[in-house]
PQR file with spaces between the fields and no chain letter, atoms N, CA, C, O and H, PARSE charges and radii, in Angstrom:
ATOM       1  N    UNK     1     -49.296   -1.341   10.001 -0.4000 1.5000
ATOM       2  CA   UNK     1     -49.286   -1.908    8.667 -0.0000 2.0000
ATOM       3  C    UNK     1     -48.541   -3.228    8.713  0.5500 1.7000
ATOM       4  O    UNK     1     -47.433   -3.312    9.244 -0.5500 1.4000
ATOM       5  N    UNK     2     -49.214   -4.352    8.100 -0.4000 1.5000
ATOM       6  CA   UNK     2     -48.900   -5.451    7.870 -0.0000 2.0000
ATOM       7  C    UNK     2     -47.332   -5.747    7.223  0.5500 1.7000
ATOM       8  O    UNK     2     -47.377   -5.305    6.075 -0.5500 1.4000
ATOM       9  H    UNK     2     -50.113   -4.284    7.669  0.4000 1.0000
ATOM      10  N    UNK     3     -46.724   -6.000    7.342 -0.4000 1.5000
ATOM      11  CA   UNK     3     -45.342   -6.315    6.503 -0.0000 2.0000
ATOM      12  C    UNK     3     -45.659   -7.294    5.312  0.5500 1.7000
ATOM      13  O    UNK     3     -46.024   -8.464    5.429 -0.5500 1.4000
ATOM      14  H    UNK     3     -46.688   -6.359    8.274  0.4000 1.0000
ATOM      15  N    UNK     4     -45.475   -6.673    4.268 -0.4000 1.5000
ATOM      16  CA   UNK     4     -46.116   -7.887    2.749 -0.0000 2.0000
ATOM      17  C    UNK     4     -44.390   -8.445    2.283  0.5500 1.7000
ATOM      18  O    UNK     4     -43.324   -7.901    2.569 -0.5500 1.4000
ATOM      19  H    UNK     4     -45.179   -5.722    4.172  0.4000 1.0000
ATOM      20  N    UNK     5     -44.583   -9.418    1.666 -0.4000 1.5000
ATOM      21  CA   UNK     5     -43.335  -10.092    1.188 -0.0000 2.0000
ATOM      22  C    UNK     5     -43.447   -9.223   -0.120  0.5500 1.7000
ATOM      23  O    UNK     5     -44.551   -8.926   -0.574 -0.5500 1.4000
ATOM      24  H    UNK     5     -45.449   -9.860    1.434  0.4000 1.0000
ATOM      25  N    UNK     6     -42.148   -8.782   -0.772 -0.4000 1.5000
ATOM      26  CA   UNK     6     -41.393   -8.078   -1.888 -0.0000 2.0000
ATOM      27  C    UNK     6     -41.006   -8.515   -3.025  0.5500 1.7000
ATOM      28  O    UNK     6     -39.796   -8.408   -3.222 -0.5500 1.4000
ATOM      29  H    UNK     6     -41.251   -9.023   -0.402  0.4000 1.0000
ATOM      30  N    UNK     7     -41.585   -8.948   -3.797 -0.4000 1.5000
ATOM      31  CA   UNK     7     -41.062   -9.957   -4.932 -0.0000 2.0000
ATOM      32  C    UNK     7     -40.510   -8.566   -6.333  0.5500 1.7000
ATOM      33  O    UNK     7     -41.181   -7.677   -6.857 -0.5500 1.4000
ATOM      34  H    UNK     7     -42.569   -9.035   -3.638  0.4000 1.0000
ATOM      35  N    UNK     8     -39.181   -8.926   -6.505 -0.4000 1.5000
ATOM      36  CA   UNK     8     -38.462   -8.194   -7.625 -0.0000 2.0000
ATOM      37  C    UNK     8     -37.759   -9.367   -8.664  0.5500 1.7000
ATOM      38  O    UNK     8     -37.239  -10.415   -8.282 -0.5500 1.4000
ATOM      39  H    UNK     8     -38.636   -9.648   -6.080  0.4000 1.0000
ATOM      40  N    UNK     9     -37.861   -8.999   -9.777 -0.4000 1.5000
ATOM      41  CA   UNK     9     -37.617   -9.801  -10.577 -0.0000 2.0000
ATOM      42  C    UNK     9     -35.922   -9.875  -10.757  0.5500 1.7000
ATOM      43  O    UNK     9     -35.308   -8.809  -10.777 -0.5500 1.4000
ATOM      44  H    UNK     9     -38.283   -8.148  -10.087  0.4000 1.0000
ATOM      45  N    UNK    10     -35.421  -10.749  -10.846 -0.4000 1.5000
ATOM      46  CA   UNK    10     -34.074  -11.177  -10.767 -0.0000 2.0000
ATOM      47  C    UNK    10     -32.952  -10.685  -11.174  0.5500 1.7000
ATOM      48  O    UNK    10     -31.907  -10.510  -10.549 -0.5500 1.4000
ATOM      49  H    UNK    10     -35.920  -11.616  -10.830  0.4000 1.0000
ATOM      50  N    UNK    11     -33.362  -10.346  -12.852 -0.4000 1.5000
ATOM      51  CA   UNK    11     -32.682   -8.963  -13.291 -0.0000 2.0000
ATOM      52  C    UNK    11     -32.802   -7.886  -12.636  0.5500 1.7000
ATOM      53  O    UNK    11     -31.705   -7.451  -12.285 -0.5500 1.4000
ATOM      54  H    UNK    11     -34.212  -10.488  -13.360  0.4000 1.0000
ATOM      55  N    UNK    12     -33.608   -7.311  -12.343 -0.4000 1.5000
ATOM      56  CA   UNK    12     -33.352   -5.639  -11.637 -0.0000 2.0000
ATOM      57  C    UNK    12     -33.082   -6.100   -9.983  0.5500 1.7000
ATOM      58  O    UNK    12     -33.185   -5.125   -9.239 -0.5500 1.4000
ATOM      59  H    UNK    12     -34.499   -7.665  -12.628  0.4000 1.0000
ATOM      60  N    UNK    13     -32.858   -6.994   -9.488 -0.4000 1.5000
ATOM      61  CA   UNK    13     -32.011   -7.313   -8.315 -0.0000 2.0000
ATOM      62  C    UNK    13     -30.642   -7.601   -8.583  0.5500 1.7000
ATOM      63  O    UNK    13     -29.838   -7.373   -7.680 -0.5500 1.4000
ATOM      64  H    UNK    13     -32.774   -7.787  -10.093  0.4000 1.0000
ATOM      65  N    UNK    14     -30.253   -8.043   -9.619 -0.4000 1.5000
ATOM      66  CA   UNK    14     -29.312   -7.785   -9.920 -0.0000 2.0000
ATOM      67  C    UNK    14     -28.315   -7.052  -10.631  0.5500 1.7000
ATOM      68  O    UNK    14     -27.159   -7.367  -10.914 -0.5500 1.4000
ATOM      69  H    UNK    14     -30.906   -8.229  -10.353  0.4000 1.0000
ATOM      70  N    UNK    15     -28.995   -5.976  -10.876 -0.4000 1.5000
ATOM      71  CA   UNK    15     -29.088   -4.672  -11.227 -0.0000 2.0000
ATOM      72  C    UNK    15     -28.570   -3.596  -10.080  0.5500 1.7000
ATOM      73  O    UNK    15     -27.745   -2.684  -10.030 -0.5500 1.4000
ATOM      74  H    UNK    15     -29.934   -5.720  -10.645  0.4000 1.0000
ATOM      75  N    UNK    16     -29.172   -3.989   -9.515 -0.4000 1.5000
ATOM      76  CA   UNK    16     -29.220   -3.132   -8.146 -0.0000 2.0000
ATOM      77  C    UNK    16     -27.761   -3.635   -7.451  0.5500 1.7000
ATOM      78  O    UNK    16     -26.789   -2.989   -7.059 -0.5500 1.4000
ATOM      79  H    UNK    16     -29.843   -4.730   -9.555  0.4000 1.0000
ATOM      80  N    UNK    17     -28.009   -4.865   -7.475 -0.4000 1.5000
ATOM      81  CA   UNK    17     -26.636   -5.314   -6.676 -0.0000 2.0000
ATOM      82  C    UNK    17     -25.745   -4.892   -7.256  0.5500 1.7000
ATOM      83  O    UNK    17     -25.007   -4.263   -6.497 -0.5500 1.4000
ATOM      84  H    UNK    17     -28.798   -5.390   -7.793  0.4000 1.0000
ATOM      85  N    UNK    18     -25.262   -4.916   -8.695 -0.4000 1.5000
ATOM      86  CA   UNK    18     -24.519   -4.581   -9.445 -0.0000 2.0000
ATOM      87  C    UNK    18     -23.798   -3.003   -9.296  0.5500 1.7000
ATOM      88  O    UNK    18     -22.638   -2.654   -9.517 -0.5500 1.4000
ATOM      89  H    UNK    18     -25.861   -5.427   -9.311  0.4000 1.0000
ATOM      90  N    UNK    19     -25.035   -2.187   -8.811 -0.4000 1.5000
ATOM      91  CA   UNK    19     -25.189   -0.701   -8.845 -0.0000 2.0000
ATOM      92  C    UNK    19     -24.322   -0.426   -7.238  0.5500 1.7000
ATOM      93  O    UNK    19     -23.443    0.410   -7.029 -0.5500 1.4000
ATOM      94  H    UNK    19     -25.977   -2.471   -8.631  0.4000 1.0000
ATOM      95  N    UNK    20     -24.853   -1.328   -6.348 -0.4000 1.5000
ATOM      96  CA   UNK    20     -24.543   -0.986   -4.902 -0.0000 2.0000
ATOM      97  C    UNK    20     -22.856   -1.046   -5.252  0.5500 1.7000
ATOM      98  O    UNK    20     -21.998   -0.191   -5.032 -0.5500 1.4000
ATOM      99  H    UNK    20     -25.567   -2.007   -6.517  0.4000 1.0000
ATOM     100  N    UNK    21     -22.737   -2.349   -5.860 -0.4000 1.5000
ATOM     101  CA   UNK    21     -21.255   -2.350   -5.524 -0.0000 2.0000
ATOM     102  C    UNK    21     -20.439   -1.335   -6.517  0.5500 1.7000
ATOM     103  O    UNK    21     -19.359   -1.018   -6.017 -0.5500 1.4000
ATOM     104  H    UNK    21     -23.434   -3.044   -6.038  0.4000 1.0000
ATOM     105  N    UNK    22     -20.689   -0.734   -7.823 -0.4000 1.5000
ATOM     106  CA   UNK    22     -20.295    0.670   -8.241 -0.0000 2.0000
ATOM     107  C    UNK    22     -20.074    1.644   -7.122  0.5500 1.7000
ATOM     108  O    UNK    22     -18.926    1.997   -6.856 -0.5500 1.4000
ATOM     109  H    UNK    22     -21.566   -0.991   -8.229  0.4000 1.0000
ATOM     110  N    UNK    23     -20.710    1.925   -6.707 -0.4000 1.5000
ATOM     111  CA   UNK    23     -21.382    3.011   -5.350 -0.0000 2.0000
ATOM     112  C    UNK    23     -20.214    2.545   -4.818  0.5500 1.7000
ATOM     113  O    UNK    23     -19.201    3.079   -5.270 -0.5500 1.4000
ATOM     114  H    UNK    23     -21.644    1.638   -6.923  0.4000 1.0000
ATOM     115  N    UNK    24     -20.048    1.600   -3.887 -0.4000 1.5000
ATOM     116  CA   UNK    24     -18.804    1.410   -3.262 -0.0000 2.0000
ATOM     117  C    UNK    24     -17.775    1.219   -3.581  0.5500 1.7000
ATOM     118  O    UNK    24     -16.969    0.985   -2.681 -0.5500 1.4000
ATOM     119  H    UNK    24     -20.871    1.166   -3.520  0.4000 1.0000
ATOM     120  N    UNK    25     -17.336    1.223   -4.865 -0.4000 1.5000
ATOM     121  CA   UNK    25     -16.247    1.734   -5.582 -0.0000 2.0000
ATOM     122  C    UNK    25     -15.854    2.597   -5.660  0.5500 1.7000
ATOM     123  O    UNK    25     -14.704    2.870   -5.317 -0.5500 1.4000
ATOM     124  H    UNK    25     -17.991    1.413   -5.596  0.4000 1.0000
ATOM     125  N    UNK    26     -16.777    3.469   -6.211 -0.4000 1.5000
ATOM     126  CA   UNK    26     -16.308    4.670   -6.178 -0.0000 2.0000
ATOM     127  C    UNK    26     -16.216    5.462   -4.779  0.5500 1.7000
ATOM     128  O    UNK    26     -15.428    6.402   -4.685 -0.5500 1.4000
ATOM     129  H    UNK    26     -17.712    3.247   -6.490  0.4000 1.0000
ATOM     130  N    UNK    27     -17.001    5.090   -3.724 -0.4000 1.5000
ATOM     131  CA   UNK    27     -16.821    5.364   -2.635 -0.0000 2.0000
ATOM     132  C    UNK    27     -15.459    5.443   -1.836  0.5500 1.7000
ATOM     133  O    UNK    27     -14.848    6.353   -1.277 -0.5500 1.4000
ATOM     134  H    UNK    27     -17.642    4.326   -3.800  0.4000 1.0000
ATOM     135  N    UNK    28     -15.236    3.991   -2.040 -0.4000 1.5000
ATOM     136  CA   UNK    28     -13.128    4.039   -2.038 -0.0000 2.0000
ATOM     137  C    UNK    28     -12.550    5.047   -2.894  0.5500 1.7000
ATOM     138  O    UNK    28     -11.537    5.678   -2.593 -0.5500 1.4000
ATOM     139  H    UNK    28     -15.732    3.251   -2.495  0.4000 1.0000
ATOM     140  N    UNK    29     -13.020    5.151   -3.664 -0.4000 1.5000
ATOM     141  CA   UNK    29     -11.673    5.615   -4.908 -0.0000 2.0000
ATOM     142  C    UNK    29     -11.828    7.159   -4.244  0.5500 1.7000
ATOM     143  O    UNK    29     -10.868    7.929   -4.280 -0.5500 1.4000
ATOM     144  H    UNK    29     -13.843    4.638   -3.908  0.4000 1.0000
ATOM     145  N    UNK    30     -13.121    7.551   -3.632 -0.4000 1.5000
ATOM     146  CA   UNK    30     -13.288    8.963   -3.348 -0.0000 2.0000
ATOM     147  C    UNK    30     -12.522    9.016   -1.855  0.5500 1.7000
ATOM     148  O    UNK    30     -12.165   10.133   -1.478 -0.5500 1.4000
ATOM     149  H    UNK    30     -13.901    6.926   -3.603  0.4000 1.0000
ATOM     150  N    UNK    31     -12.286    8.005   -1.092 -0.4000 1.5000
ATOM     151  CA   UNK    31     -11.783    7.909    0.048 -0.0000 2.0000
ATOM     152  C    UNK    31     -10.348    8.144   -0.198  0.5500 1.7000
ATOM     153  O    UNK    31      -9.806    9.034    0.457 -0.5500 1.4000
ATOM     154  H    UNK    31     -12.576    7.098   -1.398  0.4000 1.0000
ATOM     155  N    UNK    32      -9.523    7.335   -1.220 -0.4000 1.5000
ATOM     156  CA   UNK    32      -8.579    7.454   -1.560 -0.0000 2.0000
ATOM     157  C    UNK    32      -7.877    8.883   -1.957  0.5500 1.7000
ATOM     158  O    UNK    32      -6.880    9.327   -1.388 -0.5500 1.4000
ATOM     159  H    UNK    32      -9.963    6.612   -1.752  0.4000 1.0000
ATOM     160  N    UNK    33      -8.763    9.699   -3.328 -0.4000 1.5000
ATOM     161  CA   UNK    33      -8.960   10.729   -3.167 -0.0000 2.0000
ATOM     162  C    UNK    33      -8.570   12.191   -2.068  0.5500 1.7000
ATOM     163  O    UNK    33      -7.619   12.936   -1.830 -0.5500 1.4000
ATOM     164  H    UNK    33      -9.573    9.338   -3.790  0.4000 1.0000
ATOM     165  N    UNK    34      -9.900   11.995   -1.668 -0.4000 1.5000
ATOM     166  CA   UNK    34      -9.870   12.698    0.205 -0.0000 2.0000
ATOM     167  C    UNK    34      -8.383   12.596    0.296  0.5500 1.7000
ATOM     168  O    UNK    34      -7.688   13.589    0.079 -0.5500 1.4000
ATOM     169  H    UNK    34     -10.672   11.390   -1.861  0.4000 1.0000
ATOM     170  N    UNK    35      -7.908   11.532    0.584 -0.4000 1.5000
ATOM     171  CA   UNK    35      -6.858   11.024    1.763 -0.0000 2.0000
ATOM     172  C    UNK    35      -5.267   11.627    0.506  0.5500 1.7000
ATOM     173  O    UNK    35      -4.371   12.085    1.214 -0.5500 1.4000
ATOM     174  H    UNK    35      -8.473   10.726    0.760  0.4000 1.0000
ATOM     175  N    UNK    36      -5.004   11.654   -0.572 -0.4000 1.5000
ATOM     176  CA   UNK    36      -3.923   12.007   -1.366 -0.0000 2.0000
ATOM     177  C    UNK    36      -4.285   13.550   -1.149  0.5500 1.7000
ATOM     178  O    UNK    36      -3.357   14.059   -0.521 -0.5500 1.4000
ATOM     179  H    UNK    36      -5.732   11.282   -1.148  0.4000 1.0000
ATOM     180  N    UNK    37      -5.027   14.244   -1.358 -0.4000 1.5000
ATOM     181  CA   UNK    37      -5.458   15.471   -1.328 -0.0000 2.0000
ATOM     182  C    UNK    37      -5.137   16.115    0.367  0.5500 1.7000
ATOM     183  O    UNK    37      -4.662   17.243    0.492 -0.5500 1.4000
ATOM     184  H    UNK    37      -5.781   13.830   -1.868  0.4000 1.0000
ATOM     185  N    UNK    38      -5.417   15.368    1.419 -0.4000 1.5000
ATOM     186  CA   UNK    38      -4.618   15.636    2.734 -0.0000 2.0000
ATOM     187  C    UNK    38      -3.569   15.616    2.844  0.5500 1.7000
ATOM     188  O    UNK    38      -3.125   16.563    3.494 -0.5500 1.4000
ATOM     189  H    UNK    38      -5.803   14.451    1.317  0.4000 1.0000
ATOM     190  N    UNK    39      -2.250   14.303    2.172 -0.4000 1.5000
ATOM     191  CA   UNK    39      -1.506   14.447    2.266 -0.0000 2.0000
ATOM     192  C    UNK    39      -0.725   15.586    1.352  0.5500 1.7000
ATOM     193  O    UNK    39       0.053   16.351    1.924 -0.5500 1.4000
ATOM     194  H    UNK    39      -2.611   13.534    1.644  0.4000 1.0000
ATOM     195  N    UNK    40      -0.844   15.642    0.568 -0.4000 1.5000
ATOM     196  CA   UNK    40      -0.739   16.826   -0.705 -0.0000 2.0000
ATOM     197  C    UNK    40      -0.717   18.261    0.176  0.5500 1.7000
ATOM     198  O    UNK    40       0.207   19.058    0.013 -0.5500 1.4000
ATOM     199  H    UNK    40      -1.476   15.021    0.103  0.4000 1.0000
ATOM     200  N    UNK    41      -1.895   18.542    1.193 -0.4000 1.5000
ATOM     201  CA   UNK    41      -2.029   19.609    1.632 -0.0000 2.0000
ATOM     202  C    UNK    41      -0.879   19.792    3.109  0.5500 1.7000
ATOM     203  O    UNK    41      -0.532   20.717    3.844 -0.5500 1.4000
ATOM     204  H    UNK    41      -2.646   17.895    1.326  0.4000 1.0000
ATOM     205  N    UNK    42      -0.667   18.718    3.013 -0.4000 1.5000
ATOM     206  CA   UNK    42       0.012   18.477    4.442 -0.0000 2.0000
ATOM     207  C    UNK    42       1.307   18.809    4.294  0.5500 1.7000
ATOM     208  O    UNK    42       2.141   19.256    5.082 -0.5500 1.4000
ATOM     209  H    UNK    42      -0.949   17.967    2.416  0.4000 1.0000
ATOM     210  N    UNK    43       1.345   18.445    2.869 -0.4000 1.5000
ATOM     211  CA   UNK    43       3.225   18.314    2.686 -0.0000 2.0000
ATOM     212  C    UNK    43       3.501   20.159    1.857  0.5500 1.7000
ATOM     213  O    UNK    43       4.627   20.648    1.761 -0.5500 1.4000
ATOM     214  H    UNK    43       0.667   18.082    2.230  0.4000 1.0000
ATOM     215  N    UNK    44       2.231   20.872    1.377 -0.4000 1.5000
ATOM     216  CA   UNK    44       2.078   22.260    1.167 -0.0000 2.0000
ATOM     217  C    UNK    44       2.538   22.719    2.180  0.5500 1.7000
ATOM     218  O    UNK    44       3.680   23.177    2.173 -0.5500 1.4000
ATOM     219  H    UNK    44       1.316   20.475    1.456  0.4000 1.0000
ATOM     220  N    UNK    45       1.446   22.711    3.785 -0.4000 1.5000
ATOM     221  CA   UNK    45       1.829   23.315    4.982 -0.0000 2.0000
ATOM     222  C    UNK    45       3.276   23.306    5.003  0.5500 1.7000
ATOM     223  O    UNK    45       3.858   24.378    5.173 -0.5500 1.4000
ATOM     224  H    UNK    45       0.518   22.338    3.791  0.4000 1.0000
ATOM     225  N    UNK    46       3.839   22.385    4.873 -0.4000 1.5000
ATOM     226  CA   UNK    46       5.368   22.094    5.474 -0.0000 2.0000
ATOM     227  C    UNK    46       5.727   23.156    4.643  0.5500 1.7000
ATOM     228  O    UNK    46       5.799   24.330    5.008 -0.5500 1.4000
ATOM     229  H    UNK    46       3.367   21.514    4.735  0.4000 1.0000
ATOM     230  N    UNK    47       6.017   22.611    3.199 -0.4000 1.5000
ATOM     231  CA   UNK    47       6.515   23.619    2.393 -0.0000 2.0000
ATOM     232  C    UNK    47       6.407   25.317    2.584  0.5500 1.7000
ATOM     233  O    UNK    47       7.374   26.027    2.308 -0.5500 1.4000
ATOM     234  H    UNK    47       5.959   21.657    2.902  0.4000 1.0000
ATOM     235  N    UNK    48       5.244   25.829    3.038 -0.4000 1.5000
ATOM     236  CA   UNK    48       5.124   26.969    3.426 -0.0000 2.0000
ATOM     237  C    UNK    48       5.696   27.161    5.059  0.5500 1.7000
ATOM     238  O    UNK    48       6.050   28.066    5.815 -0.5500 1.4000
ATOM     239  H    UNK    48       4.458   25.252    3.261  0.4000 1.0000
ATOM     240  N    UNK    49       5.635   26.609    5.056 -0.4000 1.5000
ATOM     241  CA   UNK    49       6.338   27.050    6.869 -0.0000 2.0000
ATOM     242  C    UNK    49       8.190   27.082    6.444  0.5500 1.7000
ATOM     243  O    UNK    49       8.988   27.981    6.711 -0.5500 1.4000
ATOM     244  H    UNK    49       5.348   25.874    4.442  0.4000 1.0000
ATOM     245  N    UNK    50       8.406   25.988    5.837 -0.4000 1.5000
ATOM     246  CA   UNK    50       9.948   25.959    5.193 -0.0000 2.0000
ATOM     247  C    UNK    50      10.522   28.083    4.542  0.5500 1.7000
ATOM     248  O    UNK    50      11.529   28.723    4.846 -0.5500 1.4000
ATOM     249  H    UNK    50       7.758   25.258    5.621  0.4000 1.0000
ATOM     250  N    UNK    51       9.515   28.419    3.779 -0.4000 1.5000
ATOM     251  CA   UNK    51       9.604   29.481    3.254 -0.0000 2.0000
ATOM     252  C    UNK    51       9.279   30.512    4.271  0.5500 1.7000
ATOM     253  O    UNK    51       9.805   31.617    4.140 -0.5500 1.4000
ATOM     254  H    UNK    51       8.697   27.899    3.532  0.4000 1.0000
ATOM     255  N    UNK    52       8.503   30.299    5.236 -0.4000 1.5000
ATOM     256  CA   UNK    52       8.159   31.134    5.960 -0.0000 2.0000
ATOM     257  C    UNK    52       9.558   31.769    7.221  0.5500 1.7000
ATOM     258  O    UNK    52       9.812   32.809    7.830 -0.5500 1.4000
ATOM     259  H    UNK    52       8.076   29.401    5.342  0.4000 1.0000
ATOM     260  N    UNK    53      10.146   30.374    7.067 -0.4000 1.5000
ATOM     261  CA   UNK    53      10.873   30.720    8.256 -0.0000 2.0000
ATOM     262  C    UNK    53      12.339   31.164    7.460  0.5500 1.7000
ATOM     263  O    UNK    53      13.142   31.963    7.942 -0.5500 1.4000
ATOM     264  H    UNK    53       9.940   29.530    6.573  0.4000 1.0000
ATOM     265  N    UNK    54      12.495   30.514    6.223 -0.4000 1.5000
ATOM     266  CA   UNK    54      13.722   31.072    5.202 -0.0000 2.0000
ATOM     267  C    UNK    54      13.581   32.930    5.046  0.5500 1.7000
ATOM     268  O    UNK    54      14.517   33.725    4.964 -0.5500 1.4000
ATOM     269  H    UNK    54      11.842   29.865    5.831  0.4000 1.0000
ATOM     270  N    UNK    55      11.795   33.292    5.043 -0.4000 1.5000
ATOM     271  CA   UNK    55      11.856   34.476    4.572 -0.0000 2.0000
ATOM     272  C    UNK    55      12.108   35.401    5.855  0.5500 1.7000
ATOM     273  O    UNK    55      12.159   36.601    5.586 -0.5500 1.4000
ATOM     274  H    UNK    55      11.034   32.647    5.110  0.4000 1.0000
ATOM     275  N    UNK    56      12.285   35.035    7.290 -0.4000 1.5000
ATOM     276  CA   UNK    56      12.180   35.668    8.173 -0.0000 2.0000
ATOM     277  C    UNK    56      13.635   35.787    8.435  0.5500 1.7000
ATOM     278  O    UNK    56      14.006   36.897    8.816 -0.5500 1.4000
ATOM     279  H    UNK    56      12.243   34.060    7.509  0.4000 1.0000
ATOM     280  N    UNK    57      14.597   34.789    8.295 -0.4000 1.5000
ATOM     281  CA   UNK    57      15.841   34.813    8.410 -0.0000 2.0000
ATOM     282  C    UNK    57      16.335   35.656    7.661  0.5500 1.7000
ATOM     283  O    UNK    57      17.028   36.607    8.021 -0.5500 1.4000
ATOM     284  H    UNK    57      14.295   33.887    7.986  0.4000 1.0000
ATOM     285  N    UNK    58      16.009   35.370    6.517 -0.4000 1.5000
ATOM     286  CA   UNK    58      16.738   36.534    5.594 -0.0000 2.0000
ATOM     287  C    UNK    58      16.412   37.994    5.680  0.5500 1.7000
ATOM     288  O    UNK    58      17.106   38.838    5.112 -0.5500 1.4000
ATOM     289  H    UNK    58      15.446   34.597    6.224  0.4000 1.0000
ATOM     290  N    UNK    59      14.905   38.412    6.694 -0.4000 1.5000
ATOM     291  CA   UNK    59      14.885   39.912    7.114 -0.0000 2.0000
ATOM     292  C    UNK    59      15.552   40.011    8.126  0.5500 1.7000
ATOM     293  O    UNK    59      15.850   41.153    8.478 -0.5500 1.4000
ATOM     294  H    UNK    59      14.342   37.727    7.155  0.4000 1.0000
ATOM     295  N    UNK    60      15.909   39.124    8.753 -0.4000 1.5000
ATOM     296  CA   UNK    60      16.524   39.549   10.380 -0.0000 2.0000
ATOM     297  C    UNK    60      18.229   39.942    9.565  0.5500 1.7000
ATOM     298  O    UNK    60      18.793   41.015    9.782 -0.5500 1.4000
ATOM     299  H    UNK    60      15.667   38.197    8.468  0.4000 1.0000
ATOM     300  N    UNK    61      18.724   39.041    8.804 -0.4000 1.5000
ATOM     301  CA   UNK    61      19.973   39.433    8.477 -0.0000 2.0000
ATOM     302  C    UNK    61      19.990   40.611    7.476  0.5500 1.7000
ATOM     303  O    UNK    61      21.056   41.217    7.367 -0.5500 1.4000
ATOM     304  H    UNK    61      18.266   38.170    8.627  0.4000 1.0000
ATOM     305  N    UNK    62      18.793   41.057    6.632 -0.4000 1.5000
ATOM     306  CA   UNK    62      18.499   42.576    5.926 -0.0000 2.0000
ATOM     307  C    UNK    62      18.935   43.162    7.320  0.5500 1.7000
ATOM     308  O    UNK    62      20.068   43.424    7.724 -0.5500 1.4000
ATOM     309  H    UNK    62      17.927   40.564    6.720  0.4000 1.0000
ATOM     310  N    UNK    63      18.044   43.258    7.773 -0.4000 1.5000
ATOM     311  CA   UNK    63      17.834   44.248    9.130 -0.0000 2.0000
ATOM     312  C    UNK    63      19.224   44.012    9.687  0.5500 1.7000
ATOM     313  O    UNK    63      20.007   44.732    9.068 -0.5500 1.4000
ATOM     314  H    UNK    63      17.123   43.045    7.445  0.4000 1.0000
ATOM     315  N    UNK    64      19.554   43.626   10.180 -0.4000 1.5000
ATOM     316  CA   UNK    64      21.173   43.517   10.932 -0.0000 2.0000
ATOM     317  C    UNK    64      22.202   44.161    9.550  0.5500 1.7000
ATOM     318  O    UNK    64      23.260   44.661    9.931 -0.5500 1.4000
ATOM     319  H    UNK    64      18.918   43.040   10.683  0.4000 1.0000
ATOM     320  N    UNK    65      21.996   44.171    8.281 -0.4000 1.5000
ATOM     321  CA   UNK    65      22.855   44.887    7.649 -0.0000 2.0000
ATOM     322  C    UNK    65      22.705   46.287    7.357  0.5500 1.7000
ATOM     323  O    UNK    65      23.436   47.215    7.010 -0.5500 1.4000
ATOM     324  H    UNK    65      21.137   43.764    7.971  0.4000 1.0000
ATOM     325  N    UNK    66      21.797   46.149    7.557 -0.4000 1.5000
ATOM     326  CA   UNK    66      20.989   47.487    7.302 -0.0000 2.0000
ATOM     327  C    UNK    66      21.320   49.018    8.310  0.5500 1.7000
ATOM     328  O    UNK    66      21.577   50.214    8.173 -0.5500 1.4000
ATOM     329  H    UNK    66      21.203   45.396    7.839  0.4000 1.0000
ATOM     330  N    UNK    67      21.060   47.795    9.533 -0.4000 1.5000
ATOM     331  CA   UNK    67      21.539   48.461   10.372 -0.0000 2.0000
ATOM     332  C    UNK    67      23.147   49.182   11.082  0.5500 1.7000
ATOM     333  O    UNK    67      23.454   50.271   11.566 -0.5500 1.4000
ATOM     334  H    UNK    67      20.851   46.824    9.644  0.4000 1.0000
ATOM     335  N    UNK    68      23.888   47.856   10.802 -0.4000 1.5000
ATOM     336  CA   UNK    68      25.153   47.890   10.462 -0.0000 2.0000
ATOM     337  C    UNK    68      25.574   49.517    9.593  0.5500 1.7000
ATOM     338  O    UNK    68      26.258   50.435   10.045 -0.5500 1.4000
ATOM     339  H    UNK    68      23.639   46.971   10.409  0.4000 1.0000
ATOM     340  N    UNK    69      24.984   49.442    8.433 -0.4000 1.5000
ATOM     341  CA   UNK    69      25.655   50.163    7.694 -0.0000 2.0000
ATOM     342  C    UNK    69      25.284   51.486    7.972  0.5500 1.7000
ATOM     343  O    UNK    69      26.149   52.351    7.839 -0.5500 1.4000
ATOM     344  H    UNK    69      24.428   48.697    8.066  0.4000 1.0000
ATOM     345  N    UNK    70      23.920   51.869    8.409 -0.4000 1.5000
ATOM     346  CA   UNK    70      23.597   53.002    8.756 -0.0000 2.0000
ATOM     347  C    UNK    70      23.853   53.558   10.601  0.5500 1.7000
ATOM     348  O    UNK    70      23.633   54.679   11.061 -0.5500 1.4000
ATOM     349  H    UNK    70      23.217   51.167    8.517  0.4000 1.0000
ATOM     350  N    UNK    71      24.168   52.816   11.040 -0.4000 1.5000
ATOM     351  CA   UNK    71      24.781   53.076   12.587 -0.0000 2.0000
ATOM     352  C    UNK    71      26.338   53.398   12.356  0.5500 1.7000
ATOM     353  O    UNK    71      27.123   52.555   12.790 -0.5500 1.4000
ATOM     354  H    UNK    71      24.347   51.906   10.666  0.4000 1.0000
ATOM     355  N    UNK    72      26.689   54.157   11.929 -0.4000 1.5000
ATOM     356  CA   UNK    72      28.409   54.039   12.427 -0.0000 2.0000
ATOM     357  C    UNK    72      29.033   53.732   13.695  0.5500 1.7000
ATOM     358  O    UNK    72      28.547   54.210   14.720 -0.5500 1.4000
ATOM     359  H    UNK    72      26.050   54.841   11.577  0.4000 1.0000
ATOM     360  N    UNK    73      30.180   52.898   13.749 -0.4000 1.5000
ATOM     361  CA   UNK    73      30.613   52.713   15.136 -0.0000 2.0000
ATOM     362  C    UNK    73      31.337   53.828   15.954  0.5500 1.7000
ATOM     363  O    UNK    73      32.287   54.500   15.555 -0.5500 1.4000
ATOM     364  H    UNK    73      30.575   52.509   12.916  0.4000 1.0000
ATOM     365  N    UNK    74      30.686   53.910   17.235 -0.4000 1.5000
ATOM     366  CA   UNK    74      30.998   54.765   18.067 -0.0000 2.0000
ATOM     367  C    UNK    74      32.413   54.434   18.890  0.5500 1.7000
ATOM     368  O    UNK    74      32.450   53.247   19.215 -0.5500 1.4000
ATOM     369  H    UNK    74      29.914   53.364   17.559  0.4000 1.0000
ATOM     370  N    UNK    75      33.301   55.010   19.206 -0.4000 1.5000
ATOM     371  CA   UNK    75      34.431   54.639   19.994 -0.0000 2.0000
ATOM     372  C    UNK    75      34.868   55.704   20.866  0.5500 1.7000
ATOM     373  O    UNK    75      35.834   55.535   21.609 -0.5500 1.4000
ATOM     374  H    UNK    75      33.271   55.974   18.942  0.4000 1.0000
């Protein structure tokens, strides 16, 4: 097939152009988006690992009292 030349009338080319660059606006703003929403999730992880390791300390020292109190010392 022959390649034909494309004639669009000036307004709806610039229409279009108008439209492309929306599109890539919002394209950033969704990039931006994405990228606050990673860090957001990133700084969650932390936060849960922070608790995770607070909640393990505080069973090891349950458990060590626990134990304490129900072992009497032998001599």
């Amino acid at each position: 097939m022959e390649k034909m030349p494309v004639f669009v009338k000036i307004d709806e080319y610039d229409d279009v152009l108008n439209l492309v660059k929306v599109m890539q606006k919002k394209l950033e703003e969704s990039k931006e988006t994405l990228m606050k929403v990673h860090e957001l999730k990133n700084e969650e992880d932390h936060q849960l690992e922070l608790w995770q390791n607070t909640l393990t300390e505080v069973e090891k020292k349950l458990d060590f009292v626990n134990h304490t109190l129900n072992e009497p010392e032998q001599f």
